[in-house]
N, CA, C and O of each residue as an XYZ file, in Angstrom:
288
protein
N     -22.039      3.501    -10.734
C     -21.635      2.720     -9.588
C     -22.898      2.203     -8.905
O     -23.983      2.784     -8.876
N     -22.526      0.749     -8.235
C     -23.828      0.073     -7.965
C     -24.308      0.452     -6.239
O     -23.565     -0.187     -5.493
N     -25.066      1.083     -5.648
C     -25.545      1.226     -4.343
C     -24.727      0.636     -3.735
O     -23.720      1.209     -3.319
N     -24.957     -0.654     -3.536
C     -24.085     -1.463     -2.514
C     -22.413     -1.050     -2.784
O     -21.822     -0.914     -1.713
N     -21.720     -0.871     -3.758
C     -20.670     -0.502     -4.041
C     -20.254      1.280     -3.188
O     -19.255      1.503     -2.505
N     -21.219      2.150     -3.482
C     -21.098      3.147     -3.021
C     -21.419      3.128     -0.958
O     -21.015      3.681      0.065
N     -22.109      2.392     -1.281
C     -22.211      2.327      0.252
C     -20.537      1.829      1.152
O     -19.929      2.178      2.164
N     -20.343      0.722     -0.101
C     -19.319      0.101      0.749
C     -18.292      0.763      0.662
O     -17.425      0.373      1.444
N     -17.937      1.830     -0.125
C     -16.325      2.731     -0.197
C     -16.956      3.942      0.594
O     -16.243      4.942      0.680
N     -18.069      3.976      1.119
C     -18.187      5.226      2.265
C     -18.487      5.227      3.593
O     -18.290      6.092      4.447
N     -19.129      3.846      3.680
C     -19.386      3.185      5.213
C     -17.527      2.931      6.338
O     -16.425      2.459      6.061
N     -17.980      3.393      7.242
C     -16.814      2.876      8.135
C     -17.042      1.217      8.564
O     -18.094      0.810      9.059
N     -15.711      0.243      8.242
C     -15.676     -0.711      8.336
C     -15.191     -1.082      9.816
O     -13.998     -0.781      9.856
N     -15.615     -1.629     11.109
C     -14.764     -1.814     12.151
C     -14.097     -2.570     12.040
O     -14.759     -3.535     11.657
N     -12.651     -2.957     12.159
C     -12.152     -4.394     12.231
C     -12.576     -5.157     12.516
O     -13.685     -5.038     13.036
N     -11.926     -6.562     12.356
C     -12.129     -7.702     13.198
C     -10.583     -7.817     14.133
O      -9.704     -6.956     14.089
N     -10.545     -8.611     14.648
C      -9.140     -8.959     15.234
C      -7.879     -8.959     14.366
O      -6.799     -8.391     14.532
N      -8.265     -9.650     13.525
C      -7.427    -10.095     12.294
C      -7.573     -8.821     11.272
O      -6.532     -8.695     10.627
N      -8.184     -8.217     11.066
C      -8.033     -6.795     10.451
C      -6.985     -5.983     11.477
O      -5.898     -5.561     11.081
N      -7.426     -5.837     12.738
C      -6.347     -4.985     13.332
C      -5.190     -5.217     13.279
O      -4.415     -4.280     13.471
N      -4.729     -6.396     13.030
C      -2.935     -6.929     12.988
C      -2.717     -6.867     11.837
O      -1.536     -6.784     11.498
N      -3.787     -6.884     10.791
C      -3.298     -6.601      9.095
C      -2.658     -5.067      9.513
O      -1.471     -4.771      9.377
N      -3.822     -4.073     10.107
C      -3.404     -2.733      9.869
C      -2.263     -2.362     10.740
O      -1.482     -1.448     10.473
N      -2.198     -3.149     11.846
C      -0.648     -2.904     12.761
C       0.424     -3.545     11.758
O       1.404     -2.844     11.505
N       0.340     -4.729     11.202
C       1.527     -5.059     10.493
C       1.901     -3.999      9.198
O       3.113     -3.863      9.032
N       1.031     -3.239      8.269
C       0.890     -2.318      7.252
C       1.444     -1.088      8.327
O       2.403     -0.458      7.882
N       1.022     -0.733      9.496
C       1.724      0.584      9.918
C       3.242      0.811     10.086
O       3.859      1.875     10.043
N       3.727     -0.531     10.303
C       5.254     -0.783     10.721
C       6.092     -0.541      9.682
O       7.179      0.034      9.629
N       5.263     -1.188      8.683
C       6.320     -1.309      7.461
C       6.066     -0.247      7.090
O       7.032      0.021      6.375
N       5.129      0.946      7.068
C       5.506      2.096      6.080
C       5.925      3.006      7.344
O       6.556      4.010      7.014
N       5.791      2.914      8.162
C       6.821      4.041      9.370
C       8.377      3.409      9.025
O       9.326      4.096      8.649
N       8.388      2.684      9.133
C       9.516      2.081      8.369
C      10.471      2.638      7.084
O      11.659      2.955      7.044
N       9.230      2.608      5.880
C      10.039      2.506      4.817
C       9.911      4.447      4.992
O      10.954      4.992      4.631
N       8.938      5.311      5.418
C       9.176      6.208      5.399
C      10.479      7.092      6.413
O      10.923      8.215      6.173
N      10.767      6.423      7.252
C      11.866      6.828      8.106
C      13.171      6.689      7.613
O      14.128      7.415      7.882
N      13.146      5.474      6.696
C      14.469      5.142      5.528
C      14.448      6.624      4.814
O      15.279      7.525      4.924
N      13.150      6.585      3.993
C      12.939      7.959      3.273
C      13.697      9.105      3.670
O      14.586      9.687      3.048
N      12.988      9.455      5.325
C      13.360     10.522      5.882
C      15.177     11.048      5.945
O      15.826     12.033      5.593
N      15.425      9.825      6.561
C      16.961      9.396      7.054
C      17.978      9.267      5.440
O      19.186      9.372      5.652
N      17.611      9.074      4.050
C      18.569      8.815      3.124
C      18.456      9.809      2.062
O      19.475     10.198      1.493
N      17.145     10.313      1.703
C      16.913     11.208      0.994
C      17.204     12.770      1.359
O      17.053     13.151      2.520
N      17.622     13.658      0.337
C      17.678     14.996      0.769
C      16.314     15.426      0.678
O      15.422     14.888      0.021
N      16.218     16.702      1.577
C      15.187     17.742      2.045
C      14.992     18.011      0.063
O      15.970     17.849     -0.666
N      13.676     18.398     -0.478
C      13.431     18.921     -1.632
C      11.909     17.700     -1.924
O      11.695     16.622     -1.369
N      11.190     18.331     -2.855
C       9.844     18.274     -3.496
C      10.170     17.167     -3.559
O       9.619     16.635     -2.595
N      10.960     16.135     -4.302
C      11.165     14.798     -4.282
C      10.929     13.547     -3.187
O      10.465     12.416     -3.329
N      11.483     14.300     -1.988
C      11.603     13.419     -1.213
C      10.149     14.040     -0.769
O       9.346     13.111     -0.698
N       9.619     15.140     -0.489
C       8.585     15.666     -0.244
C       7.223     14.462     -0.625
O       6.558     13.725      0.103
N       7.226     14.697     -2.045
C       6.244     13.802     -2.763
C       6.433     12.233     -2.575
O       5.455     11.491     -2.662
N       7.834     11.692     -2.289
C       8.113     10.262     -1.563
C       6.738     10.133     -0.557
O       5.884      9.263     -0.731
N       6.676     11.223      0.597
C       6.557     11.109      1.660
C       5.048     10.880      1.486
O       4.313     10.223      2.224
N       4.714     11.578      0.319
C       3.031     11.869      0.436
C       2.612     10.319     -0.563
O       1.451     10.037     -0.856
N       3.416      9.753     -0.829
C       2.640      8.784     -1.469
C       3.143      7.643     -1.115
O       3.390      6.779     -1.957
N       3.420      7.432      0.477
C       3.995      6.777      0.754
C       2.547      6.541      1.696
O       2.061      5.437      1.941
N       1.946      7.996      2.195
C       0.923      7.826      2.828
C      -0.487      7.232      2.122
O      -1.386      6.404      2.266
N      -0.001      8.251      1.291
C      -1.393      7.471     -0.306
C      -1.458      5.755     -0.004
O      -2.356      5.070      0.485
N      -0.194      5.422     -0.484
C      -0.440      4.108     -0.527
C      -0.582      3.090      1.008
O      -1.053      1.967      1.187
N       0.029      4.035      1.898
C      -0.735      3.468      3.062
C      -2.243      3.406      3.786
O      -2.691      2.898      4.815
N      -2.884      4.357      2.469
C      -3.983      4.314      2.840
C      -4.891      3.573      2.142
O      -5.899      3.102      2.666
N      -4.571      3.426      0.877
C      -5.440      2.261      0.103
C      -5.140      0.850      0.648
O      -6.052      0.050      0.856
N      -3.694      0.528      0.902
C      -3.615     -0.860      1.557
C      -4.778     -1.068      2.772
O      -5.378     -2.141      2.832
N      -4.998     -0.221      3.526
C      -5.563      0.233      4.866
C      -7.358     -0.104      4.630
O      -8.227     -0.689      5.277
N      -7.278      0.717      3.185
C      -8.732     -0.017      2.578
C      -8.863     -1.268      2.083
O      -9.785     -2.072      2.214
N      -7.870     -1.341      1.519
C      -8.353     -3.295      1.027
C      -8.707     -4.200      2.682
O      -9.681     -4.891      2.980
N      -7.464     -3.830      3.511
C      -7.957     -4.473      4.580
C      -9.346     -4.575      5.061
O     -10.117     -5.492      5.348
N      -9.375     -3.302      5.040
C     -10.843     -2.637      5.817
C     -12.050     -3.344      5.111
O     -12.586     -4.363      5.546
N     -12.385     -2.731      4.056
C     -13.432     -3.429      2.617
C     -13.584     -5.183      2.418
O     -14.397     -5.894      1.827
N     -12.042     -5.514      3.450
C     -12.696     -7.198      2.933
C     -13.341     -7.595      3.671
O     -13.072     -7.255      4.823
N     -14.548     -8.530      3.466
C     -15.436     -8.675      4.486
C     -14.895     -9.655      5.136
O     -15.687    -10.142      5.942
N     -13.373    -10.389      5.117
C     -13.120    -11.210      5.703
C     -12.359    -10.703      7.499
O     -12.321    -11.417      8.501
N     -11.813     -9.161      7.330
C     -11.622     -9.121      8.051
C     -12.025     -7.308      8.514
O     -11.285     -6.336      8.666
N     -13.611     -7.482      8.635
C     -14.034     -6.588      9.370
C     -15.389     -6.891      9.864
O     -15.963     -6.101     10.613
């Protein structure tokens, strides 16, 4: 991996304006789709593991935002 690469997946990115409404619009929709989760699925490891990769993937979206230099 190239320096600048490692730097950039470990450095904290601040938003820009337009980064913060990416990451407010990305929070809605997965409080969202996870509350569907919560509310339709039964209690068990299934819905369990729903929940955790529901966060997973709210967190890589969270990085593309972050990482683009367009909006941080």
């Amino acid at each position: 991996m190239r320096q600048g690469e490692i730097e950039d997946r470990f450095t904290y990115h601040p938003p820009t304006e337009e980064g913060k409404e990416r990451h407010h619009v990305l929070s809605q929709c997965f409080v969202s789709l996870a509350e569907l989760v919560e509310s339709v699925c039964p209690e068990g490891r299934e819905k369990s593991l729903a929940l955790t990769k529901l966060e997973e993937a709210k967190f890589w979206a969270s990085a593309s935002v972050a990482r683009n230099p367009a909006t941080r």
